[in-house]
KEKOL-791695 format. One record per residue (C-alpha): residue in one letter; x, y, z. Coordinates in steps of 0.5 Angstrom, whole numbers, plus 500, padded with zeros to 3 digits. Layout:
AXYZ
...
This chain:
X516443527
X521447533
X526451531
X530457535
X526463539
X530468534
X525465528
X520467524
X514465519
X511470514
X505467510
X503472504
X508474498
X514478499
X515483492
X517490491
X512491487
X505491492
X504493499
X503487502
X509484498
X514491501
X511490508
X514483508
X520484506
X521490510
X520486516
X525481514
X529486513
X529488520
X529481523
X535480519
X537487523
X536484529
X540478528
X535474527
X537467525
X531464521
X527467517
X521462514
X517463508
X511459506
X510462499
X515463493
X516471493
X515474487
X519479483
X523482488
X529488485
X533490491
X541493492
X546488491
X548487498
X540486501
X540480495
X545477498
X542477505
X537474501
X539468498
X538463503
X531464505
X528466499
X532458496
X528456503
X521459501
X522455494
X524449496
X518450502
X513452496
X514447492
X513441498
X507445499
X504444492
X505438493
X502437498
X496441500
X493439506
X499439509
X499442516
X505446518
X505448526
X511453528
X513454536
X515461534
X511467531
X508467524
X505473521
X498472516
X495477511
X488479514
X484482510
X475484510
X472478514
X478477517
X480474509
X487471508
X491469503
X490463499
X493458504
X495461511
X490457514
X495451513
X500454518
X500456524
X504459529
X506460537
X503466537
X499467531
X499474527
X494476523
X497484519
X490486518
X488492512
X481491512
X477496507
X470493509
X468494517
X464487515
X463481519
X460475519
X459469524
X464465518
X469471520
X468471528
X470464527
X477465523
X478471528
X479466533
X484462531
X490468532
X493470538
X494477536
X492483531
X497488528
X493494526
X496499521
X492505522
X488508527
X481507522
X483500523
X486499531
X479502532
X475497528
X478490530
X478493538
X470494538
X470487536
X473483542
X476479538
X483478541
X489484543
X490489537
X496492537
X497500533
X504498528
X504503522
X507502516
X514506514
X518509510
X525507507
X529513509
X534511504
X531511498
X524516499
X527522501
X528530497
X533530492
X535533485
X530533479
X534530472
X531537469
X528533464
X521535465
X522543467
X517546462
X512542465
X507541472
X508534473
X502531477
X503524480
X498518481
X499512485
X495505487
X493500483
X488501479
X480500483
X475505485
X477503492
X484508489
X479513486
X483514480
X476517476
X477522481
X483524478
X482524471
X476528472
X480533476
X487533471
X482534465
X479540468
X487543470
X489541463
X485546460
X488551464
X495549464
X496545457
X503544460
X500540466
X503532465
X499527469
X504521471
X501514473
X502508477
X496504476
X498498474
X493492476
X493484476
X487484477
X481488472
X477493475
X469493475
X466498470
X460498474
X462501480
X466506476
X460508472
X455509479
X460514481
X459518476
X466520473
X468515467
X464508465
X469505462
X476501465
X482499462
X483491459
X486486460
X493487458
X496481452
X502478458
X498481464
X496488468
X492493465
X492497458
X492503462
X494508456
X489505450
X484507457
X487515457
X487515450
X479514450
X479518455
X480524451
X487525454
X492527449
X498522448
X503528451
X498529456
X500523461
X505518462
X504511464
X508507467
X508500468
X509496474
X515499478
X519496483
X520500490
X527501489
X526505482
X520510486
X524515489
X526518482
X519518479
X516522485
X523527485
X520529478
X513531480
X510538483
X505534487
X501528489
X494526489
X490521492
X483521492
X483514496
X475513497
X478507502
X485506506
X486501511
X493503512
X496510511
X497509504
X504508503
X506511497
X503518499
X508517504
X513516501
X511522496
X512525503
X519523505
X521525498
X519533499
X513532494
X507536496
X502531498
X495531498
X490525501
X483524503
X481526509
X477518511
X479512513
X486510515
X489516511
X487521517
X493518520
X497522514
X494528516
X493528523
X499526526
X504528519
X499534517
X500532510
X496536506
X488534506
X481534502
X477535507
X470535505
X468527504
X461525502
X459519503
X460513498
X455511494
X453504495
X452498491
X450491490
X457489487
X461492494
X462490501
X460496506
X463503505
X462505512
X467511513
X469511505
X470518503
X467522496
X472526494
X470532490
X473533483
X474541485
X476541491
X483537487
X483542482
X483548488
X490543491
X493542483
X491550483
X494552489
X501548488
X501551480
X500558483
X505557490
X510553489
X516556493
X511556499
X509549497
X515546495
X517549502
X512545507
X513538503
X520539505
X519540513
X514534512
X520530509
X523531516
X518528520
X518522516
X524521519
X520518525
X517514521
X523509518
X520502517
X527500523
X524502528
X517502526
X519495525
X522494531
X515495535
X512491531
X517484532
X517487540
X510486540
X510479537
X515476542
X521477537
X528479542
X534481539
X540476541
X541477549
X534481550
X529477556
């Protein structure tokens, strides 16, 4: 199958609600920019809320996506070769999504997020059918090189400067020290680590109001929340789908004016849930990105504070986003991969950062705001722009 030099192939779901799924879209985006022609996607998106406009820049190769999803139903076996780039998911072992290995491209693009620095001979045999590997962290990039596996190149994730940047609260909330928590529901996001800390900051601050986003398709497992320590229980299954998150914090002991849960959230309707909060919290045991929506609670002027482990170190070092520093080792378990270079967050050392942002806000509000100006440099445009350079990919005109 041949097509202009101007095209490109993305392999996984496009959505606005997951990483990966605004990860894809944001490329299409920019190869639209570019004045790309063709856009190809070889799986139906999902639900994907946009502004009017970016919709209509859409219509076409989301009609396309459908017409190519549902031939690729019917035939499963069908194998789909493209002379131009086609980026894939690549996760641990070098893992994908379900049929990326029926399509193929010229070159071959794995996008990896690996959580797990495992690899087995299974896994050195994927590797070898791609031609390239975008790291999205420097945890990452360091990892994938120190296997030979072929040329790895560093291209962060970004932020939409259109919408995750400061701006005015709705002054519903004022009374209230809004603590927000983002990332889907699993241990990996150490939302056990959150409660315990919001539970000891509430009983000093009663006015203190945690907002989640932990919605999740999949169920978490309770054993390896319950090794930790923290809780030994996860939300249910919800009737339709996600998770029963509130019924979950209710059994927790949190009263019912103490949180508010939210349900799955498009990208778009973000940037006014974080302009609401005092400060974010992410106690990630594990990132292979840089954890997107700690950056975007950057870019929004919010007073941020992630792990200092794994692809979250980016944040810090380079951005100097605010830290916990102290990570002991995560405890292992049969039911997990390695948890090489995961990171124990302490429960009280969340408490001291809720602590200090209650007890300083004008100077904590002050720094988040000079954090937000250097997310400029971090727009997903330019970020973007590296990452289609590096694939082949030339605006009209460039050798």
């Amino acid at each position: 199958m041949s097509s202009p030099p101007s095209s490109l192939a993305i392999s996984w779901v496009l959505s606005t609600i997951s990483g990966y799924g605004i990860y894809g879209l944001q490329i299409v985006l920019q190869f639209l920019r570019q004045g790309g022609q063709q856009i190809i996607l070889t799986r139906q998106p999902a639900v994907t809320v946009v502004p009017p406009l970016i919709q209509a820049k859409l219509e076409a190769p989301f009609a396309l996506a459908r017409k190519l999803h549902a031939f690729l139903q019917e035939k499963p076996d069908e194998l789909l070769g493209f002379d131009h780039a086609v980026l894939h998911g690549c996760s641990t072992d070098f893992s994908g999504f379900p049929g990326q290995d029926k399509i193929w491209g010229k070159p071959n693009v794995a996008c990896a997020a690996i959580e797990h620095l495992l690899v087995t001979d299974h896994g050195r045999k994927i590797a070898k059918n791609y031609d390239m590997f975008i790291a999205i962290s420097k945890w990452n990039a360091d990892f994938l090189e120190s296997l030979n596996v072929g040329p790895v190149h560093l291209c962060y994730q970004g932020i939409d400067g259109t919408l995750f940047q400061p701006g005015p609260r709705s002054g519903l909330y004022g009374d209230r020290f809004v603590i927000f928590s983002g990332g889907k529901f699993e241990f990996r996001k150490g939302q056990d680590i959150v409660l315990a800390a919001f539970k000891i900051f509430r009983a000093r601050h009663p006015e203190a109001l945690l907002v989640t986003c932990w919605q999740n398709l999949n169920i978490p497992d309770a054993k390896v929340f319950e090794r930790a320590g923290h809780c030994s229980t996860v939300p249910e299954a919800a009737s339709d789908f996600g998770l029963q998150t509130t019924s979950w914090l209710l059994q927790q002991g949190l009263p019912a004016d103490s949180f508010i849960d939210l349900p799955f959230t498009h990208n778009l309707l973000m940037p006014a849930v974080l302009r609401e909060c005092d400060v974010a919290i992410f106690p990630n045991r594990c990132e292979g990105g840089t954890n997107l929506v700690a950056m975007e609670a950057m870019a929004c002027g919010v007073p941020t504070y992630v792990a200092y482990n794994t692809g979250q170190k980016d944040l810090v070092d380079l951005i100097g986003c605010g830290a916990f520093r102290t990570q002991k080792p995560v405890k292992p378990t049969p039911l997990m991969q390695t948890v090489q270079d995961w990171g124990e967050t302490g429960v009280e050392e969340v408490v001291e950062a809720l602590e200090y942002v209650y007890t300083h806000r004008t100077d904590a509000a002050k720094k988040a705001l000079d954090l937000a100006e250097k997310m400029h440099a971090w727009e997903w445009g330019p970020l973007n722009e590296k990452l289609l350079r590096v694939i082949g990919v030339r605006k009209p005109g460039e050798a």
